[in-house]
C-alpha positions as CSV (number, residue, x, y, z in Angstrom):
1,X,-0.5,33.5,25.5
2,X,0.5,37.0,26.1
3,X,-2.4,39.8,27.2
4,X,-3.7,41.3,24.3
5,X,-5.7,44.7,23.8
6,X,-9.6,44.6,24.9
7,X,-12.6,46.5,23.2
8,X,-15.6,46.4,25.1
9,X,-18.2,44.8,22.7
10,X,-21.0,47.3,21.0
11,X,-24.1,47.4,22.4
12,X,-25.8,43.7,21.1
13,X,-22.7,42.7,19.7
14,X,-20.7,39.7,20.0
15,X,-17.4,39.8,22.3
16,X,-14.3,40.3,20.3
17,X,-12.2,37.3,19.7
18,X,-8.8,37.1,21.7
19,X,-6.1,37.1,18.4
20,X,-3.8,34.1,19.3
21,X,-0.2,33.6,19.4
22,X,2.9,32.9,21.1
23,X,3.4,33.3,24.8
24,X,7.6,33.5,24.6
25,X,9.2,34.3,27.2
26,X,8.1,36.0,30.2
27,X,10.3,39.1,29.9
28,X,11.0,39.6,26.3
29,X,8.7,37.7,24.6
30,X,9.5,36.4,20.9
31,X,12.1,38.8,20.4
32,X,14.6,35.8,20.8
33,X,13.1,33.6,18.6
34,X,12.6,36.3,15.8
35,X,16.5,37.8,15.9
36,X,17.4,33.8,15.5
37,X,14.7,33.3,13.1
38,X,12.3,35.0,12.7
39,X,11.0,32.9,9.5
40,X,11.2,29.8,11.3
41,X,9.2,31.9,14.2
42,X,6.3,32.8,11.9
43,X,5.9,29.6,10.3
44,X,5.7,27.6,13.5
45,X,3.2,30.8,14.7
46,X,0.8,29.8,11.5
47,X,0.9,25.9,12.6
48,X,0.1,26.2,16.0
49,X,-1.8,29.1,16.1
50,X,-3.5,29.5,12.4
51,X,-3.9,32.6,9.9
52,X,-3.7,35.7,12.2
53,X,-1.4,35.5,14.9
54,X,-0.1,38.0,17.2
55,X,3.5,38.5,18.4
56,X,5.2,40.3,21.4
57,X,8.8,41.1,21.5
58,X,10.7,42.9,23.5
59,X,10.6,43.9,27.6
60,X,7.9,45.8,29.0
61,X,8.2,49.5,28.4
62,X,9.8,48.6,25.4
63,X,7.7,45.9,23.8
64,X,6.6,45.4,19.8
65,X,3.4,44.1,19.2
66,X,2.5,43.1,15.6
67,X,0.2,40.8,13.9
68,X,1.0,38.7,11.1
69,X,-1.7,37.5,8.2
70,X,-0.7,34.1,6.4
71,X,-4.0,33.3,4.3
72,X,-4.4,34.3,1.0
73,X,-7.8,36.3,1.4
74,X,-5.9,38.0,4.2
75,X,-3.2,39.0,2.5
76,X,-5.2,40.2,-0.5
77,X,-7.6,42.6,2.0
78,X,-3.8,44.2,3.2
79,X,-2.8,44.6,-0.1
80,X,-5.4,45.2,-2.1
81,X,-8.8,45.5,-1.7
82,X,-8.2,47.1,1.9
83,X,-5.1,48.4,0.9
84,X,-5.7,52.2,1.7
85,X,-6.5,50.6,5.7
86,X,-2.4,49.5,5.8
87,X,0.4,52.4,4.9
88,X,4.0,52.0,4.8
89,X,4.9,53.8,8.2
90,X,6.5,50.3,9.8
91,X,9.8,51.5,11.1
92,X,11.6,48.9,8.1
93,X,10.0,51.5,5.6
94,X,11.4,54.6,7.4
95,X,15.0,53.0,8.0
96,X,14.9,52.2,4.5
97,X,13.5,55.6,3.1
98,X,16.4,57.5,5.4
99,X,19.1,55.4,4.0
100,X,17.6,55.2,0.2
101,X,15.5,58.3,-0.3
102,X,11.9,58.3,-0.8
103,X,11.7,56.6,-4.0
104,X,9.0,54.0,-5.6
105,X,9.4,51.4,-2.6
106,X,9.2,54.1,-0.3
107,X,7.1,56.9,-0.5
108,X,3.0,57.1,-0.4
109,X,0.2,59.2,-1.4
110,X,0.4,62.1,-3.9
111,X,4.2,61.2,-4.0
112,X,3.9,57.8,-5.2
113,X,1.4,58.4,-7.5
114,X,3.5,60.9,-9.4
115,X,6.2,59.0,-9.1
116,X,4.5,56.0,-10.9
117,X,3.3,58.0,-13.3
118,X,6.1,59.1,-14.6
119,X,8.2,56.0,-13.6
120,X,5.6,53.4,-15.4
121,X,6.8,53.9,-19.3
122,X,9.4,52.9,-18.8
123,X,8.7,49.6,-17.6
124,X,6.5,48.6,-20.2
125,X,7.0,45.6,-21.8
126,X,8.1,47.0,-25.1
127,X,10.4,48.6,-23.5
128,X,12.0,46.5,-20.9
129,X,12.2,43.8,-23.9
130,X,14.7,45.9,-25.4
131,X,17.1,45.3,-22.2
132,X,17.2,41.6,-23.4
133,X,20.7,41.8,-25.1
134,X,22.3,43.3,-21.9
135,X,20.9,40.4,-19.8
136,X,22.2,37.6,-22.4
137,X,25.6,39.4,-22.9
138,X,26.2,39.8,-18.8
139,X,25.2,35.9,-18.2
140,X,27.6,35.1,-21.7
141,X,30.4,36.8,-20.2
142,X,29.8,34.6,-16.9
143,X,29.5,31.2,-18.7
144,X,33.0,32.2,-19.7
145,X,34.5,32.7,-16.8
146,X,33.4,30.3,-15.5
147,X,35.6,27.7,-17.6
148,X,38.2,29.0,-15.4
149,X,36.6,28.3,-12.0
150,X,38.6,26.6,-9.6
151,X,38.1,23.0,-9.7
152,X,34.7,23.6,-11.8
153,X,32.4,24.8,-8.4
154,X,31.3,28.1,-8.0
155,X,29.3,29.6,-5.0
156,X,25.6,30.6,-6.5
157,X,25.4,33.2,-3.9
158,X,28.1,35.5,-4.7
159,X,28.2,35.1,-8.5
160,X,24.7,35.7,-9.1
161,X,24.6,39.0,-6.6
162,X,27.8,40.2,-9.4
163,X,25.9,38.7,-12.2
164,X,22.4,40.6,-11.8
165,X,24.1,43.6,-10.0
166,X,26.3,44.0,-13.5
167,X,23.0,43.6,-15.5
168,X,21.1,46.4,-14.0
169,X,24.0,48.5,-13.6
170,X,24.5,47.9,-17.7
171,X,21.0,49.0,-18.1
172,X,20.5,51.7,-15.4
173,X,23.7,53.5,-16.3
174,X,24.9,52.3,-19.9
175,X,29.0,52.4,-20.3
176,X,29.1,53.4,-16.8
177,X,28.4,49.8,-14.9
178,X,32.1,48.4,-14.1
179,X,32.1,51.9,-11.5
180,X,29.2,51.7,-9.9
181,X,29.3,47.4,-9.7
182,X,32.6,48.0,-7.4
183,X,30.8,50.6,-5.7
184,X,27.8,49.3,-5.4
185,X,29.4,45.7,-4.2
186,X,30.9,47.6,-1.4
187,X,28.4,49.6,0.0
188,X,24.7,48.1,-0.1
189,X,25.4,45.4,2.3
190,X,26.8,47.7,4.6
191,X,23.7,50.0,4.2
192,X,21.3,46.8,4.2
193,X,22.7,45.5,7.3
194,X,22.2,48.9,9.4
195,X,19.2,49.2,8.0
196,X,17.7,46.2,9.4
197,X,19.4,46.3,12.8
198,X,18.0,49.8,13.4
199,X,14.5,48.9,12.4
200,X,14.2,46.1,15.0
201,X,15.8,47.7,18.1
202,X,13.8,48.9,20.1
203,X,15.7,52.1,21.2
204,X,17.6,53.7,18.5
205,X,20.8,55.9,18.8
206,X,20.6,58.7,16.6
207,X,21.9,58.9,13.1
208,X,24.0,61.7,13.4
209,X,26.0,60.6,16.4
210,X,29.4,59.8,15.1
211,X,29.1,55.9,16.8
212,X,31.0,53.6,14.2
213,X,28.1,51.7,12.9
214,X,26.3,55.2,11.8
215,X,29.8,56.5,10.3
216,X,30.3,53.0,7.9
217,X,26.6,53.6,6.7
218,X,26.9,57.5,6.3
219,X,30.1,56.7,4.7
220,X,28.8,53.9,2.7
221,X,25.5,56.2,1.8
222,X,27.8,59.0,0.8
223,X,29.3,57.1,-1.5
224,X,26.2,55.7,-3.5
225,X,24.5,59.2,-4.0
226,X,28.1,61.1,-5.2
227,X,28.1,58.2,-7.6
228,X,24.6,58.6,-8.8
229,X,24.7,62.2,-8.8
230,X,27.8,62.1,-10.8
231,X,25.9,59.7,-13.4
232,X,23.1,62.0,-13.8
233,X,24.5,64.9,-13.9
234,X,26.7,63.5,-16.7
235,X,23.5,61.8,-18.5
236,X,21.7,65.4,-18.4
237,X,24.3,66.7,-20.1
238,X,25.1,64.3,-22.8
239,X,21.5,63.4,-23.7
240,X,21.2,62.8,-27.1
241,X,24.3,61.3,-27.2
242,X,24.6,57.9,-29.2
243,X,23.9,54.8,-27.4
244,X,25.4,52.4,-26.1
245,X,26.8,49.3,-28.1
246,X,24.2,46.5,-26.7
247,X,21.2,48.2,-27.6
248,X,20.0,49.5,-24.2
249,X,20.3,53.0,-25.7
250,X,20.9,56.4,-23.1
251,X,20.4,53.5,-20.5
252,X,17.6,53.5,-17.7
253,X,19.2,56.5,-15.9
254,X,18.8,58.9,-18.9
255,X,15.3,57.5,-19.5
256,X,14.8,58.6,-15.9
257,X,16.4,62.0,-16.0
258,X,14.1,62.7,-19.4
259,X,10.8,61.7,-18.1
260,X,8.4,64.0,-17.5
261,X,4.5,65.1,-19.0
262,X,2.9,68.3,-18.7
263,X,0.8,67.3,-15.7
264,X,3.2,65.5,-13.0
265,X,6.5,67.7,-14.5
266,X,10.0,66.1,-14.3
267,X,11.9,64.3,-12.0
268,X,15.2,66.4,-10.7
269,X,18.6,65.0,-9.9
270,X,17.3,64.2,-6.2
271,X,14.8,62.0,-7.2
272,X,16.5,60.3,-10.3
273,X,19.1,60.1,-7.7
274,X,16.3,58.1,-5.5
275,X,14.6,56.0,-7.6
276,X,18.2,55.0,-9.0
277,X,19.1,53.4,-5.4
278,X,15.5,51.6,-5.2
279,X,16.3,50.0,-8.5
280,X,20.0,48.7,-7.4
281,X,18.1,47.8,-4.2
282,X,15.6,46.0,-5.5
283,X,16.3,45.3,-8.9
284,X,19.6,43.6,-8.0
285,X,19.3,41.5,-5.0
286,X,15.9,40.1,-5.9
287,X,16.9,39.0,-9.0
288,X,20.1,37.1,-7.6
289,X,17.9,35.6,-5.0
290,X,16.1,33.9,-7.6
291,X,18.9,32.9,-9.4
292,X,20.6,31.5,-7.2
293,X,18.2,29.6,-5.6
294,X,16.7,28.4,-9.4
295,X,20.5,27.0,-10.7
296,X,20.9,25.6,-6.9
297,X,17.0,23.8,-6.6
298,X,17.8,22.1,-10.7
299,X,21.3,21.2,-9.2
300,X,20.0,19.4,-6.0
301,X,17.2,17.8,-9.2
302,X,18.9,16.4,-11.5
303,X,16.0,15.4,-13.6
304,X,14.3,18.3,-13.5
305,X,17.3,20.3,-14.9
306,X,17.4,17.6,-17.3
307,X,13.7,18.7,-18.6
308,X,14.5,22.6,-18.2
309,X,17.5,21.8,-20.6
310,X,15.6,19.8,-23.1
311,X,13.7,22.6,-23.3
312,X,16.2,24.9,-23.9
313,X,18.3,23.2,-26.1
314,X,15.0,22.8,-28.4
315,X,13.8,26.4,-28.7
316,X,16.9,27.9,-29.2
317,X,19.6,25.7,-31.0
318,X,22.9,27.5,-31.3
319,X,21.3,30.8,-31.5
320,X,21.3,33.6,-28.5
321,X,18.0,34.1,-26.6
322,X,15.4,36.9,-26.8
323,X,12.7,38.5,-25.3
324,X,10.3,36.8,-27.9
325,X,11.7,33.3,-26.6
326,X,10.3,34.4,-22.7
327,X,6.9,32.9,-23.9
328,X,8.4,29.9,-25.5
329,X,10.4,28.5,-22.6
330,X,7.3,27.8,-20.2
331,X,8.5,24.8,-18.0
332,X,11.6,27.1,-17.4
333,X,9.5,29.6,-16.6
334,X,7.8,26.9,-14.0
335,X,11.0,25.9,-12.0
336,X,11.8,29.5,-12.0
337,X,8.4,30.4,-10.2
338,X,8.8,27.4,-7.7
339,X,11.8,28.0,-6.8
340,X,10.1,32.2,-6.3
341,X,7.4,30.1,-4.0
342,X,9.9,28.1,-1.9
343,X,12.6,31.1,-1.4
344,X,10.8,34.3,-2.2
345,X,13.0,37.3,-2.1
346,X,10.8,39.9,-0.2
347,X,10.0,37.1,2.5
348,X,8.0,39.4,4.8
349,X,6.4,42.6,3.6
350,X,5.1,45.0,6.0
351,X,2.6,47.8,7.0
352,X,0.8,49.8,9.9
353,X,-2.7,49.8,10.0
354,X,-4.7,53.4,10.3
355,X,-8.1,51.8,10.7
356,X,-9.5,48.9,12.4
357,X,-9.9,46.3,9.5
358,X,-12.0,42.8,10.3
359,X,-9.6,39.7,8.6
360,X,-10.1,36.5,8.6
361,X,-12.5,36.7,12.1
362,X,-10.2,38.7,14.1
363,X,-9.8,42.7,14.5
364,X,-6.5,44.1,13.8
365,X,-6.7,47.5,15.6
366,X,-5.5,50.8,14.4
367,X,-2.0,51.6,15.0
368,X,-1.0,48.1,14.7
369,X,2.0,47.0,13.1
370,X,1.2,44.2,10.4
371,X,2.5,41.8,8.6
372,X,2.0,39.2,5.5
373,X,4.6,36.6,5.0
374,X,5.1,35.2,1.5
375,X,7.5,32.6,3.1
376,X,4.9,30.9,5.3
377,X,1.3,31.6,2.4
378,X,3.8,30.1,-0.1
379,X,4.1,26.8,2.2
380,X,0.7,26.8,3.8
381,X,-0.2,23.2,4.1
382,X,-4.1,24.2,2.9
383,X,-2.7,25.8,0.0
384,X,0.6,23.7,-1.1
385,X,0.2,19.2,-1.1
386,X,4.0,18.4,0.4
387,X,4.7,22.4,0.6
388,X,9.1,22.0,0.9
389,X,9.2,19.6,-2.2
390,X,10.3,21.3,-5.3
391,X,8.0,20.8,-8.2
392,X,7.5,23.2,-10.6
393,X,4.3,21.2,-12.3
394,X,2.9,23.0,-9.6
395,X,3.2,26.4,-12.2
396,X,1.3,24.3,-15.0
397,X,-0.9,27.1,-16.8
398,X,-4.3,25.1,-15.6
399,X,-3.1,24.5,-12.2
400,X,-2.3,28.2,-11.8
401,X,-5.3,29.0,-12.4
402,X,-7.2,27.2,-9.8
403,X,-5.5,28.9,-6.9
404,X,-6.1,31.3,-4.9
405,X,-4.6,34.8,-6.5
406,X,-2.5,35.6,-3.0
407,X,-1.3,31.8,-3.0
408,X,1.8,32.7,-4.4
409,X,2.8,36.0,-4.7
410,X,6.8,37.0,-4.4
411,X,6.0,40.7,-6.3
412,X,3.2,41.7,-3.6
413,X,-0.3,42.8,-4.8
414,X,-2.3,45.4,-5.3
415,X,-1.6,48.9,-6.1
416,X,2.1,48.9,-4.7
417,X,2.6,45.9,-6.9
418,X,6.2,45.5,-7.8
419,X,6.9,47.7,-10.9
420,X,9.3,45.3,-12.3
421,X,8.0,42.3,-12.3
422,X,8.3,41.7,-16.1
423,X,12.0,42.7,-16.3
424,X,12.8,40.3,-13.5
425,X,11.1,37.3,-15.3
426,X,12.7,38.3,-18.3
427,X,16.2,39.1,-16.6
428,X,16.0,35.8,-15.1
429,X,14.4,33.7,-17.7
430,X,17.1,35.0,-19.9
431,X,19.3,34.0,-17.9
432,X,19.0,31.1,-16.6
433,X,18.8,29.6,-20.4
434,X,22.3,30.7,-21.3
435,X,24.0,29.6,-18.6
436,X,22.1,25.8,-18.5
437,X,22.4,25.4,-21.9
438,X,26.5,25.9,-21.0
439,X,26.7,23.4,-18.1
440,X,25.4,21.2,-16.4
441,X,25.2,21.6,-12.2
442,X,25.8,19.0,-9.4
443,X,24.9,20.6,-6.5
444,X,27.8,20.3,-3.3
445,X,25.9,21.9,-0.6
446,X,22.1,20.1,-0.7
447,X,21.0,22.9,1.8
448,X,21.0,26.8,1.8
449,X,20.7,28.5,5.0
450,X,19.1,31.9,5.0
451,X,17.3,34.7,6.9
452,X,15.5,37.7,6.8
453,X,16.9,40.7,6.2
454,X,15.4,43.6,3.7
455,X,15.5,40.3,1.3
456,X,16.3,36.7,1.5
457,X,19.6,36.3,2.5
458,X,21.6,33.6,2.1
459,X,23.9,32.9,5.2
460,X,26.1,30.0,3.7
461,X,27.1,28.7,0.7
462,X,25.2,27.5,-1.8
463,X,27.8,25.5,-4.2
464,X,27.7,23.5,-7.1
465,X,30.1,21.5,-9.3
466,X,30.0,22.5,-13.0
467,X,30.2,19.9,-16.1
468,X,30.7,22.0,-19.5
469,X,28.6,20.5,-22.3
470,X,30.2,19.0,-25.1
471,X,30.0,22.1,-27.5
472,X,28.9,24.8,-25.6
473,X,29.6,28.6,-25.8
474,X,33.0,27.2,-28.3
């Protein structure tokens, strides 16, 4: 076990327990085991060395030390009821908030508060309900093409990346989405990947050196915020306008461009500009994670898609989904939230304690980098019987109920709670109903490699075979 920080006890007091963990290697510590898996890494950490584990990576001089929580009340102290004790100053934050802009995701104190305020109507349920027609016309349009798919199998991955990023590009910028999809497409994984390597390095080469990594991502950033600006600026000036023709209205962009009270003012192009790049961020890649991995988990469980699709076919007929049917399709709802526990899309969240905080026996010190993993709390072995099996009976109503509230929790907690967490259910709800009541799947690959980048990321196919149903979508 590496050395680890002491505090000389308080007069009376008992001595401080040691925080356990790894050992790794004698030079560099975990860092191996993290840059080749690091979610692997923390889920052996919790079996072998419990709920509060520190790490070491990197060679002396140079080295990271961080703790990681994997216990519900743990978790709940970071990002709740202790939340004000852990800030988002880990470097993943400031990599991202340099690359993105200091939107939602991003920014703290007085900023995020305004920021919420003004962002928060229009994420209420009324009105994210009315983005219901944009969701079911995107995922009609995909059950389409897919009749032309090369010998009926389709990688999940990919087509469900397009399939949500052309959703909240429909909704964020209205008639504009078919631009910024291609752009978009192009340039976030480009962003996302030099976003992550920088955060993790443990000497970082300045951003305005012209070394070719930094010149893709300025390039890549460049183009994202002349395409937003371009947006906005055209919204601004055409508010007012009619909407567009699938009921979304101005589109989330004008929404954000108009908002605004008396207290907390506007937001100008800049910030629109930034919150619009969160969205895409978050609002696109999180949403295909659960996709994907939904359609793939029913594929590889055949009689559970089998119950999901009896469901469907029951509620709704011939007739297109709504928002009003989110309530009415519940053990869709369950596979969907299983499959949210077993591949979470934020699979490590992270944050820097500024005071000492006492969790689950241990001290995490000030100034320590921190950690909560929903990847391992969503497969504890105190929390989950048979944690890798797929079984979304687990997501009964009365079952939910009797667990722990930081069991499962793939939106975080607490007051930086993600802010879309109903248009995601209902995005993917939606979904997922139109395109399994057009086919049925057979999975090809039974297993999905991934890793942790900014989200879950997939790192090889995840294919499936698809059977048309006698009737469907002719």
């Amino acid at each position: 076990m590496p050395p680890t920080e002491s505090h000389p006890p308080e007069s009376g007091s008992a001595p401080e327990r040691v925080i356990p963990g790894p050992a790794g290697l004698p030079v560099l510590g975990s860092m191996l085991d993290l840059r080749r898996d690091s979610l692997g890494t923390f889920t052996a950490a919790q079996h072998e060395h419990g709920d509060v584990v520190r790490l070491e990576a990197g060679p002396p001089g140079l080295r990271s030390v961080f703790h990681a929580v994997f216990a519900p009340d743990g978790v709940q102290q970071i990002l709740a009821s202790r939340a004000a004790n852990f800030r988002k100053d880990h470097p993943l934050y400031e990599e991202v908030r340099q690359s993105f802009g200091n939107g939602l995701l991003t920014s703290q104190d007085a900023d995020y508060l305004r920021q919420r305020r003004l962002v928060q109507p229009l994420f209420t349920k009324r009105r994210v309900d009315r983005y219901a027609s944009a969701v079911t016309t995107e995922a009609a349009g995909l059950a389409d093409r897919w009749r032309t798919a090369d010998g009926h199998t389709v990688d999940l991955v990919p087509e469900m990346n397009r399939l949500a990023l052309r959703t909240v590009s429909r909704i964020l910028f209205g008639l504009d989405a078919e631009a910024a999809v291609d752009a978009i497409h192009r340039c976030a994984p480009v962003i996302n990947a030099y976003v992550v390597r920088r955060a993790y390095v443990p000497l970082k080469i300045p951003r305005e050196w012209p070394t070719p990594g930094n010149l893709r991502a300025r390039a890549a950033t460049d183009e994202l915020n002349a395409l937003c600006d371009r947006i906005v600026a055209d919204r601004r000036a055409a508010r007012g306008a009619a909407g567009d023709a699938d009921g979304v209205g101005e589109g989330l962009l004008s929404l954000l461009a108009a908002a605004g009270n008396d207290e907390d003012g506007s937001l100008d192009a800049t910030e629109v500009r930034e919150q619009v790049l969160i969205f895409l961020l978050a609002g696109h890649e999180t949403t295909a994670t659960s996709l994907a991995f939904t359609l793939h988990l029913l594929a590889r469980h055949p009689e559970e898609q089998s119950r999901v699709r009896d469901e469907i076919d029951r509620v709704l007929g011939d007739r297109t989904p709504t928002a009003a049917d989110l309530d009415r399709l519940p053990y869709l709802t369950q596979a969907l939230k299983e499959s949210m526990r077993l591949y979470p899309a934020a699979p490590v969240i992270s944050r820097r304690a500024v005071a000492a905080t006492e969790i689950g026996g241990f001290r995490i010190p000030a100034g320590a980098d921190v950690v909560v993993a929903p990847w391992v709390t969503h497969r504890h072995p105190d929390l989950w019987a048979d944690p890798e099996r797929f079984d979304p009976r687990r997501f009964a109503p009365e079952r939910e109920a009797e667990r722990h509230r930081y069991a499962w929790f793939p939106f975080g907690g607490g007051p930086r709670s993600c802010i879309g967490q109903h248009f995601s259910m209902l995005e993917s709800v939606l979904a997922l109903a139109v395109l399994l009541r057009a086919y049925e799947l057979d999975a090809v690959d039974e297993e999905v490699p991934v890793s942790a980048g900014i989200t879950l990321q997939a790192t090889g196919p995840a294919r499936v075979r698809l059977r048309p149903r006698a009737g469907a979508g002719e």
